[in-house]
C-alpha positions in Angstrom: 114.2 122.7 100.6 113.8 119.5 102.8 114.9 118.7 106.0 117.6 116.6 105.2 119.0 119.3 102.8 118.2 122.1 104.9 120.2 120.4 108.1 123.3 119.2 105.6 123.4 123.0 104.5 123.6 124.3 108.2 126.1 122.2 109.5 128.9 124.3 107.3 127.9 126.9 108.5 127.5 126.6 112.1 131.1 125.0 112.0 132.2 128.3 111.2 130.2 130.1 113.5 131.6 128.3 116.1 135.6 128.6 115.3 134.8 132.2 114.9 133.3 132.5 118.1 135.9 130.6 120.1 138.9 132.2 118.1 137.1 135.8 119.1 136.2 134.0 122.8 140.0 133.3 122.9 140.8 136.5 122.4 138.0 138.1 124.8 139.7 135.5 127.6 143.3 137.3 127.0 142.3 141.1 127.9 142.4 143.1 130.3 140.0 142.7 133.8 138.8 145.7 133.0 138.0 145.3 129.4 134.4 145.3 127.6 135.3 142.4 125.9 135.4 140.4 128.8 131.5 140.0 129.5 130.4 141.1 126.3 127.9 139.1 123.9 130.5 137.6 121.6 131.9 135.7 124.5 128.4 135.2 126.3 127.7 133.7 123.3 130.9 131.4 122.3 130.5 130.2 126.3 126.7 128.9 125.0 128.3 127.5 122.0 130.9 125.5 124.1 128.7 124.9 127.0 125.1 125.1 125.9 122.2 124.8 128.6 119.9 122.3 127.3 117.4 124.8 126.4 119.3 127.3 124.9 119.8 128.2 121.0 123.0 126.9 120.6 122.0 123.3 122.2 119.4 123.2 119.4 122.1 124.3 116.9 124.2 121.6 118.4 121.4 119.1 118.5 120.7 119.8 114.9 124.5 119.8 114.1 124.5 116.1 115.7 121.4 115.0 113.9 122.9 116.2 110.2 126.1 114.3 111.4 124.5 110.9 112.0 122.1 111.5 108.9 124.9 112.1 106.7 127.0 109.1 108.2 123.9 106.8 108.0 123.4 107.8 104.0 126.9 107.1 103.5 126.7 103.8 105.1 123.4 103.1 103.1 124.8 103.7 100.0 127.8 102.1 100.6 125.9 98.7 101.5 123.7 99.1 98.5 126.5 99.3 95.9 128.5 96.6 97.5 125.1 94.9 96.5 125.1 95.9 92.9 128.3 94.9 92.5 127.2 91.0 94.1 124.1 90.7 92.4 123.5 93.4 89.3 124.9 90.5 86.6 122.6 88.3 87.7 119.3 90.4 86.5 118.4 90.0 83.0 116.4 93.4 82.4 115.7 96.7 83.9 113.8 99.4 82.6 116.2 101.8 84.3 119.7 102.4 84.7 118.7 103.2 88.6 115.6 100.3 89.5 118.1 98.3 91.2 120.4 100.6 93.0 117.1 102.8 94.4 115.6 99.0 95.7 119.3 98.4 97.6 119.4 101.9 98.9 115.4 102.1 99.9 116.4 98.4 101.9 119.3 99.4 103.3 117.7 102.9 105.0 114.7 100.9 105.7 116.7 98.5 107.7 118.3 101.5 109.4 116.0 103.3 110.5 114.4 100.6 111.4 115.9 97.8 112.6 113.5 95.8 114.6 111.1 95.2 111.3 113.1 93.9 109.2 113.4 90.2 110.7 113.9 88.3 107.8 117.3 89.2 104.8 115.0 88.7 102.4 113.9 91.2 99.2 111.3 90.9 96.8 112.1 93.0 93.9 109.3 93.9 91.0 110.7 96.2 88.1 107.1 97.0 86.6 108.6 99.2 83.6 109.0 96.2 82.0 106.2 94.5 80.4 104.1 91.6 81.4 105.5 89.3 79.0 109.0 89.7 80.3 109.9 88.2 83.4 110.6 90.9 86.3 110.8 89.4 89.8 113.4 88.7 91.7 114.3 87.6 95.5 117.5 88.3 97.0 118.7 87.5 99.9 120.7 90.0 101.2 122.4 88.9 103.6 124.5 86.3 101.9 123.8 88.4 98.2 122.6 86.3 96.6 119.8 85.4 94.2 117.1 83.2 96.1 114.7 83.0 92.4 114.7 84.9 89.4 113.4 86.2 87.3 110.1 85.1 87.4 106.5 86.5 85.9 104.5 88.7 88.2 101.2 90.1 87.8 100.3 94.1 87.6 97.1 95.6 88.8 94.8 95.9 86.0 94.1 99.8 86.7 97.9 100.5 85.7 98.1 98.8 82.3 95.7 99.6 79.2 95.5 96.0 78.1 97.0 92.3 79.5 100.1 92.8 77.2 101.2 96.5 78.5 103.9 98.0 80.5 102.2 100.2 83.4 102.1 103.6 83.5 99.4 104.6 85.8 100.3 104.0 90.0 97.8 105.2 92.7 96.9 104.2 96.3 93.5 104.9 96.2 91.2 102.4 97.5 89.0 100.9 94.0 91.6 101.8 92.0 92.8 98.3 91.4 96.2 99.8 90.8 99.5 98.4 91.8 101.4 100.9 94.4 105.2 101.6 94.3 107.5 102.1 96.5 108.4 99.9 99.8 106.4 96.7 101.9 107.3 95.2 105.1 106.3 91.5 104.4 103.8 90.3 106.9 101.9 87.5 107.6 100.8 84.3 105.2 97.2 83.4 104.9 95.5 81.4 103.1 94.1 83.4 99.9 90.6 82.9 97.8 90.8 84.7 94.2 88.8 84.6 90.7 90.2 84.0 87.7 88.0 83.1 84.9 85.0 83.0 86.7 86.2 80.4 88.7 87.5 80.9 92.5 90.9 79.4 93.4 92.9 79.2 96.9 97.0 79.9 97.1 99.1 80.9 100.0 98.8 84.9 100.1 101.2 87.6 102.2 99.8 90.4 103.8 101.9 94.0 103.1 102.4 96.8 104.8 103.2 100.3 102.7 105.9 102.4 104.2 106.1 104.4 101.3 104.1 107.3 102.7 100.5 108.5 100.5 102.5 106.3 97.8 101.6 102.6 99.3 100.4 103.1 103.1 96.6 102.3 102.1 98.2 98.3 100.3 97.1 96.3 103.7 93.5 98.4 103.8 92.7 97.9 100.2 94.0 94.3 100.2 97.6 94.1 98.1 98.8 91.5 98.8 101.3 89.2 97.2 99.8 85.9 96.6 99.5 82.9 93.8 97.8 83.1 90.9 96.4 80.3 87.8 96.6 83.2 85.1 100.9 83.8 86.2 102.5 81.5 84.1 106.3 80.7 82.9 105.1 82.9 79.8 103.0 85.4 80.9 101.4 87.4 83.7 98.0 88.4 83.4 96.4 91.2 85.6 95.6 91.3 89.2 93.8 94.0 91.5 97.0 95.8 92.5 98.7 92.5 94.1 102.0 91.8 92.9 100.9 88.4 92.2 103.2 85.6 91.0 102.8 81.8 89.5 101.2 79.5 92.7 104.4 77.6 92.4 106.3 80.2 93.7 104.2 82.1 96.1 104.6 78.4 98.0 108.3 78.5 97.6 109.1 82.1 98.3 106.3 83.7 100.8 107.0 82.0 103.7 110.4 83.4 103.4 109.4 86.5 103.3 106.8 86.1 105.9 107.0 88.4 108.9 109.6 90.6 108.5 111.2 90.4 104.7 110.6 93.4 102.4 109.3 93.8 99.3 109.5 96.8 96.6 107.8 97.6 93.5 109.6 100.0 91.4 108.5 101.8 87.7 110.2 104.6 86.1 107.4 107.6 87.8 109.4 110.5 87.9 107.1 111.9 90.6 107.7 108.6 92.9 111.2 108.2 92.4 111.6 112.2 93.4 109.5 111.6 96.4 109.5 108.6 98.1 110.7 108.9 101.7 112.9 105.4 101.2 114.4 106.0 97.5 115.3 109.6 98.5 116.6 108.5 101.8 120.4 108.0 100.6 
């Protein structure tokens, strides 16, 4: 059992606990001088309950009753934002390769933004559904403050570790440095740069974005290893070809859509992983 669900389980319960202590404190408060209600535990301990010390149980019940409360109110806010979101924006994506790509990318922003709100500078959201193919267009920026589309979709490039062949939908996701993979899960857009690749045999500049993994073991290696979103020759109108993890899009649009992602916009990079999606702090969040 996780934290969250362990703390949502207790508060119930410790609701209970405490009527029953203050109905039996109540009762304790009516007897007799003389009576050995008066001082007893029950009432000892309903008085904690009511009046905790800052180091007793019942003021880390309390505290842990408080935290569950503003968890469960900031989930209900997130997921209320998020479908506000799908409702704005949903008919304007072509594709998905799940029912729940979307609604996980709102809900993993919205937390994000929660939690912390003094990284996310910029409204903007780049969203890559990479159970689609790449052949099929499957990137998308939103703005989400006014909901709105900024570009999409557009071709983006998967790492060449998670597709068997140019033409393939991919199926294999690691963080691991060499792995020339392409990591799920959520980026805080950082800063532009100018970027050298190879394609061909042949070197070529474009604007490139540094990224920062906040998806835990999933993506926190991205910056080390060098993912980056960037330009690239071999993403076209009608095809992406394969990159070293780097969600990489045609040079067109990395100089049209970096810089306004650039220090503080956030990116995430979904697939159908049944392990990811059932772990990752940010999807799991709401």
């Amino acid at each position: 059992m996780n934290r969250r669900t362990a703390l949502r389980n207790l508060v119930p319960t410790v609701l209970a606990a405490a009527t029953a202590l203050i109905y039996v404190s109540g009762n304790a408060y009516s007897a007799s001088p003389g009576s050995v209600h008066a001082n007893g535990p029950v009432l000892r301990a309903a008085t904690a309950l009511m009046t905790p010390d800052s180091g007793s149980v019942s003021a880390k019940v309390g505290s842990a009753v408080a935290s569950a409360t503003a968890e469960a109110t900031g989930r209900g806010e997130t997921a209320e934002l998020a479908s506000h979101a799908l409702d704005a924006l949903a008919s304007n994506v072509r594709q998905l390769s799940h029912p729940d790509a979307l609604r996980d990318a709102f809900e993993s922003y919205f937390a994000f933004k929660s939690a912390h709100p003094d990284k996310v500078k910029k409204p903007y959201l780049y969203f890559v559904d990479y159970g689609l193919p790449n052949t099929t267009p499957r990137g998308y920026v939103f703005d989400m403050s006014a909901l709105r589309v900024v570009d999409g979709p557009f071709m983006v490039a998967n790492g060449r570790g998670s597709a068997p062949n140019a033409k393939g939908i991919p199926t294999r996701f690691s963080n691991a440095f060499g792995a020339a993979t392409t990591s799920l899960g959520l980026y805080v857009a950082q800063e532009l740069y100018s970027f050298t690749g190879h394609s061909g045999g042949t070197a070529y500049h474009s604007i490139g974005l540094r990224l920062n993994g906040v998806s835990g073991d999933f993506n926190d290696n991205a910056r080390a290893r060098g993912v980056v979103a960037h330009g690239a020759p071999y993403v076209t109108s009608s095809r992406a070809g394969r990159s070293e993890g780097c969600p990489a899009m045609s040079p067109d649009n990395a100089q049209q859509l970096l810089p306004k992602l650039a220090n503080g916009g956030l990116v995430f990079l979904f697939a159908p992983d049944t392990n990811w999606m059932a772990n990752d702090p940010w999807v799991t969040a709401s």
